[in-house]
PLY file of the C-alpha trace (Angstrom):
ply
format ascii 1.0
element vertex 108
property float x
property float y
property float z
element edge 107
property int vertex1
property int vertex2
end_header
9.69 22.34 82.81
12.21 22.49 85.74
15.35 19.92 84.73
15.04 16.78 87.03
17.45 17.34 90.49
20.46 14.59 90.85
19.20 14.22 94.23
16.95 15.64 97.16
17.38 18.79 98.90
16.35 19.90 102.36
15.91 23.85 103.43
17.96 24.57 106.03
19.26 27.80 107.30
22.77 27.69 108.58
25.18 31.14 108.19
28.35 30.28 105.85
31.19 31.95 106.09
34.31 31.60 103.21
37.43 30.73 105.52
40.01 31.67 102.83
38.57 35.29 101.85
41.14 37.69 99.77
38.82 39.19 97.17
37.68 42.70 97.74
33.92 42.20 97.78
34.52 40.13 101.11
35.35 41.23 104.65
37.66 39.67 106.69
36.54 38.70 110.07
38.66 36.14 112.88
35.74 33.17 111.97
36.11 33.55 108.38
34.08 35.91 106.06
30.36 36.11 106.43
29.39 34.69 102.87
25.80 34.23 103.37
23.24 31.60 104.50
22.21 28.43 103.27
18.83 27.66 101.71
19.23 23.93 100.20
21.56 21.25 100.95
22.47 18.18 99.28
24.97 15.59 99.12
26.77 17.33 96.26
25.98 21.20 97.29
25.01 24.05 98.98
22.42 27.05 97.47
23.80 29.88 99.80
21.63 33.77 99.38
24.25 36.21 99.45
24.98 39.34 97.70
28.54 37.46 96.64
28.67 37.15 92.93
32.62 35.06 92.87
33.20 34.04 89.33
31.77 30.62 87.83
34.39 28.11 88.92
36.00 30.17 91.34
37.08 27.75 94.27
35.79 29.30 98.13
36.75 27.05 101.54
33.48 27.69 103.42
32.65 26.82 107.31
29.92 26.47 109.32
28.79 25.52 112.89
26.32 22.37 112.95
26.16 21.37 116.88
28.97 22.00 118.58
31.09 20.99 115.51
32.50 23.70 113.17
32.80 22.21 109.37
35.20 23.18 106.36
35.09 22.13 103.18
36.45 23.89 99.61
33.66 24.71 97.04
33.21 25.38 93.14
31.04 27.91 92.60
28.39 26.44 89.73
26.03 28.54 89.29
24.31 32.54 89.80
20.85 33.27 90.75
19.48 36.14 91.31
19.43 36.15 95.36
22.49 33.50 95.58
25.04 31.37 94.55
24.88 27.48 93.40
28.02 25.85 95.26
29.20 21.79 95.24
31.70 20.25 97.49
34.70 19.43 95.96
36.75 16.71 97.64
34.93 17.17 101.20
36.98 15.85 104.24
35.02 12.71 106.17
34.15 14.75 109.16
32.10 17.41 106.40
30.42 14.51 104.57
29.57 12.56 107.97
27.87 16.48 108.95
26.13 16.78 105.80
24.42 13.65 106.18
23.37 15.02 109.68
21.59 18.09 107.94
19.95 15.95 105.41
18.65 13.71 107.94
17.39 16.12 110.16
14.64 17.03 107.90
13.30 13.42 107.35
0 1
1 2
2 3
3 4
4 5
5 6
6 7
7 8
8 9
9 10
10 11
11 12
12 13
13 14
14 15
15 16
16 17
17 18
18 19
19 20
20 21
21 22
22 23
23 24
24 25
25 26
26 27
27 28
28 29
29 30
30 31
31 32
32 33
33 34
34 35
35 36
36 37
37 38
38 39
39 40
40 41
41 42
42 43
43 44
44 45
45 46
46 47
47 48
48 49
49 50
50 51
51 52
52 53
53 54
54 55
55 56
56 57
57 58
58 59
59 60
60 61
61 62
62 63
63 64
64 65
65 66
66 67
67 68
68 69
69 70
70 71
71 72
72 73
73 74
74 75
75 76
76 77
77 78
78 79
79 80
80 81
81 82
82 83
83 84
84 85
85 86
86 87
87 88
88 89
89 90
90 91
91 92
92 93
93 94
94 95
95 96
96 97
97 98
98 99
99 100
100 101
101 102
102 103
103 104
104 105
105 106
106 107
């Protein structure tokens, strides 16, 4: 039996990258670092597939374009799967909650 989710998810595909990229298994680009793309979004979190194994806890600043707005917000990596990573939002600015809420209800 699958443990209950805190709250519900919607699938939708957006291309992450991690704006504050020094670690070796990351390439530096002038957007920020491809890190992957998203697969389920929540009000806490983000499921992102990506090759990117960062260590359990490790803190990431990610970004991402919804409309014409581009979105940061630092992360704690929670959790490894076998195709991605398990991130939540830690202390997300206003403008990345109010955007969040825009993903969320774009699948309703």
């Amino acid at each position: 039996m699958e443990p209950q989710r805190r709250s519900r998810r919607v699938n939708v595909n957006l291309f992450i990258g991690d704006v504050t990229s020094k670690d070796d298994w990351r390439v530096p680009t002038v957007e920020g670092t491809p890190l992957g793309v998203t697969r389920d979004w929540n009000e806490t979190g983000v499921f992102i597939e990506t090759n990117a194994r960062p260590a359990i806890g490790t803190i990431v600043e990610i970004s991402f374009v919804w409309g014409d707005e581009s979105v940061r917000s630092r992360a704690r990596v929670i959790r490894h799967a076998t195709d991605g990573i398990g991130l939540e939002f830690v202390e997300p600015p206003g403008e990345f909650t109010v955007t969040v809420g825009s993903i969320l209800a774009s699948e309703e």
